[in-house]
N, C-alpha and C positions, 0 to 999 in steps of 0.2 A: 162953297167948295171947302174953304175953310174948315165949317161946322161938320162935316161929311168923314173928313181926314183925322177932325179929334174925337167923334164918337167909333170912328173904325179901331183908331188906335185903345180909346178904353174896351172895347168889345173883345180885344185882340189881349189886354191885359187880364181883363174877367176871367176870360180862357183857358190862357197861361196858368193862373191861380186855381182853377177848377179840377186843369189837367195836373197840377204838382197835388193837389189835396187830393184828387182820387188816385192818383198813383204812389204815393206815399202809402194810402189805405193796407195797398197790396202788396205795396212791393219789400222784396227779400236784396240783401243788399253785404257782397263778403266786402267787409272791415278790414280783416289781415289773416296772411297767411303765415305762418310760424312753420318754416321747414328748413332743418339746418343744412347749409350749402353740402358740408363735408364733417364727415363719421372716422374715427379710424378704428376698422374690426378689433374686436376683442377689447376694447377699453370699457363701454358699457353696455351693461346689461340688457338697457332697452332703449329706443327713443320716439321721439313726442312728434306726429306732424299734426299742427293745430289750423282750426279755418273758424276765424269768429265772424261773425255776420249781424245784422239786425233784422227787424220784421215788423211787417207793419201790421194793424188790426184784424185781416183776415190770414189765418196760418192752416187752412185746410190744406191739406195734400203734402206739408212740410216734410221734406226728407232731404237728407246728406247723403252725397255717393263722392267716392274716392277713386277714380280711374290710375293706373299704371300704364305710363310710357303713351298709350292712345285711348281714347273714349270705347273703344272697344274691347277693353280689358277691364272690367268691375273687381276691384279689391275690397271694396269695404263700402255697407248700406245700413243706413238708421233711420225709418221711420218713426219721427216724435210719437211719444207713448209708448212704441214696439222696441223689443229686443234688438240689437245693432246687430249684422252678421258680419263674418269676414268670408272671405272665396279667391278664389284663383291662385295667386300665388304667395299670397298672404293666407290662405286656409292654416289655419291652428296657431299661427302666430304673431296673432290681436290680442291683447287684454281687451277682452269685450267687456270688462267691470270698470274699466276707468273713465271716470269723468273728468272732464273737462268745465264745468260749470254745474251750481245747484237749479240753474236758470231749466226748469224741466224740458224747454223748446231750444236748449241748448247744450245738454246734456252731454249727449255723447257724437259731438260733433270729429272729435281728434282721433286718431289714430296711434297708439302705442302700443308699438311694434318692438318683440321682444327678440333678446339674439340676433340683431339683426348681422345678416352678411352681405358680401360685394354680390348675389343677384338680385339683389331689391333694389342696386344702385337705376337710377335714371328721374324720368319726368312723374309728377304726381301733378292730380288737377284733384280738384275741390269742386265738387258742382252741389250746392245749394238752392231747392227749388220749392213753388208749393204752385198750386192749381193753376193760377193767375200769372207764374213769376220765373225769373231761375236768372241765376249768376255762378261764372265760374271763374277759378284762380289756378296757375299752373305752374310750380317748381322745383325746380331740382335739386337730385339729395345723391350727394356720393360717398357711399361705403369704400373707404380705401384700404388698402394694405403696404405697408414701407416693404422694402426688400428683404431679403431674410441673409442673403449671402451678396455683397458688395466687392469688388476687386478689380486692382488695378498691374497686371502683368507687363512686364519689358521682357522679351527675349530674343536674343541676339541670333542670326541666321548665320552671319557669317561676320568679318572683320568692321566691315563698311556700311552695315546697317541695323535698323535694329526692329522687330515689331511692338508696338504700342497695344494691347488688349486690352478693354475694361468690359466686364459683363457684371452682370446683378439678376439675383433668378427672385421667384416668390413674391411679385408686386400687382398690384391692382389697383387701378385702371395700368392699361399699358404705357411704360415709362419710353421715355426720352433719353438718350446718351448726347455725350456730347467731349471731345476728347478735344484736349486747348493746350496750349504755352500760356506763363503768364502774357504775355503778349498777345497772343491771337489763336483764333479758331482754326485747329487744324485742315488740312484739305485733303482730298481723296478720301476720308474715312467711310468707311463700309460697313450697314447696317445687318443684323439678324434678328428678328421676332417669332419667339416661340409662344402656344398660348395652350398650356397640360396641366389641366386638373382645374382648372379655373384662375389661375394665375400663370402671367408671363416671365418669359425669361428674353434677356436681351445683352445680345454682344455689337460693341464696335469698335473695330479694326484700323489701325493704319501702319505702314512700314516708312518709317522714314531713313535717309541715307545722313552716319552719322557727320558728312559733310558742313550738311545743311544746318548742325544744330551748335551751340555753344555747351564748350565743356565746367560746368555740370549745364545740363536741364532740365528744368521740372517741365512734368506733365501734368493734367488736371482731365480728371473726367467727373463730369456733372451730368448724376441723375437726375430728372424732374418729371413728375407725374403732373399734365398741367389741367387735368380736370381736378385733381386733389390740391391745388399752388403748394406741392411739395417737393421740396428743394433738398440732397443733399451730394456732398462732394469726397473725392478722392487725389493725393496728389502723392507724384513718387518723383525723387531724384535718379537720374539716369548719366552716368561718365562716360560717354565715348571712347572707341577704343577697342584694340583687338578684343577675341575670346578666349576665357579664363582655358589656361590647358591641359585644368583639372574638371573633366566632366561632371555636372551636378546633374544626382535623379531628377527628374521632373514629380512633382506632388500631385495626390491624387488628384484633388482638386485642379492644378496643370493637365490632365490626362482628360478628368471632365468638358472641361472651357477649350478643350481640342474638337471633341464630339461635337461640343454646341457650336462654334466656329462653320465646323460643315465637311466640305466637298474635298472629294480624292485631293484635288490640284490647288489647294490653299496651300498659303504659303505660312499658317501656322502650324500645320499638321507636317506641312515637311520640317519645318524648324525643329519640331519635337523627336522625331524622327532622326533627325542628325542629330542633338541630343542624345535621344534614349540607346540608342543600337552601341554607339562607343560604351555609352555609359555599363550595360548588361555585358558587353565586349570585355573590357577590364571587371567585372567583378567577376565574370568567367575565371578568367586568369587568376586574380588573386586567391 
């Protein structure tokens, strides 16, 4: 019984050895995948997604395919020996002359993608295959854009209270507000997500009573894009207290972030409204 159990066990080892030697033969095998997390538009020129692999002694049928977002979108194929093509939404914006290796069965394995912008943001896979074989590697690369216009508004409705506004237009991916005290994160604030022309714009709202607040307070609004881990901030000092009983224009920019705000019955568009009517009232007169 003994003698039965250690020649099973060497028979089961021979095996093992037979099966890593013939599949080593064949098999194709990705190494690393070189795909930077986060881009930010317009800084360069072009960028690099690489897929190194190894291979074993038979490489018939060897080809690199680069999928977008799902296996059913082909961006980019190289048949070892053959020309590499690009397609779909990458058509015309491969450098199909760059290499990535003098290794001829590894040639033009990468991908460098020129100008690249925020619609090429998402998932990439790497599928590396030949007759016998095939491995694949999958991820993700975000093309971002920072804000282009950032702002932080107080305006006063009446004696007793105040609204808090911050918007930010022109970002990509779609950003995060977040409006605070140093102390803590405000409550009741109220989101808007606009998304024109390929970049978002984004307002949030809150009215506070200037009861509730200590004379001075800051405010803080913190934009964060968190598919890009991009973080920046805003903070304004606010003195409670009646309203000035010298009408000031509202800016255009004030006039705009009213429109983005929204609807008949907000209570930013009435603010400006009270605001503006005295304001055009006395320059009437004068």
């Amino acid at each position: 019984m003994v003698c039965k159990e250690k020649r099973f066990r060497q028979m089961c080892a021979v095996f093992f050895w037979l099966f890593t030697c013939f599949n080593g033969l064949y098999a194709v095998k990705i190494v690393k995948v070189d795909v930077p997390e986060t881009i930010q538009y317009g800084v360069q020129d072009a960028v690099v997604l690489d897929c190194d692999y190894t291979y074993g002694n038979d490489t018939s049928g060897l080809m690199v395919k680069w999928f977008f977002k799902t296996k059913t979108r082909l961006v980019y194929q190289w048949i070892a020996t053959k020309k590499p093509q690009d397609m779909g939404i990458l058509r015309g914006r491969v450098d199909l002359t760059y290499r990535a290796s003098n290794d001829s069965l590894k040639m033009h394995r990468a991908l460098r993608i020129v100008k690249p912008n925020t619609d090429i943001s998402g998932d990439y896979t790497c599928v590396v295959s030949t007759f016998m074989e095939e491995d694949s590697r999958t991820k993700q690369m975000i093309v971002f854009v920072p804000e282009t216009n950032f702002r932080l508004i107080q305006n006063k409705t009446d004696d007793d209270t105040v609204n808090v506004i911050c918007a930010a237009d022109g970002a990509f991916p779609a950003p995060n507000l977040t409006l605070a005290t140093p102390n803590r994160r405000l409550d009741g604030v109220s989101h808007k997500l606009k998304f024109v022309n390929g970049r978002y714009s984004a307002v949030a709202s809150v009215t506070l009573l200037d009861a509730d607040l200590p004379s001075p307070a800051e405010f803080i609004c913190t934009l964060w894009i968190p598919l890009a881990k991009y973080t920046v901030r805003k903070e304004a000092i606010y003195y409670p207290g009646p309203m000035s009983t010298t009408p000031e224009m509202p800016t255009a920019a004030d006039m705009q972030l009213a429109a983005a705000v929204g609807s008949k019955g907000s209570r930013f568009y009435t603010a400006l409204t009270t605001i503006l009517l005295p304001a055009l009232a006395q320059l009437l007169v004068s």
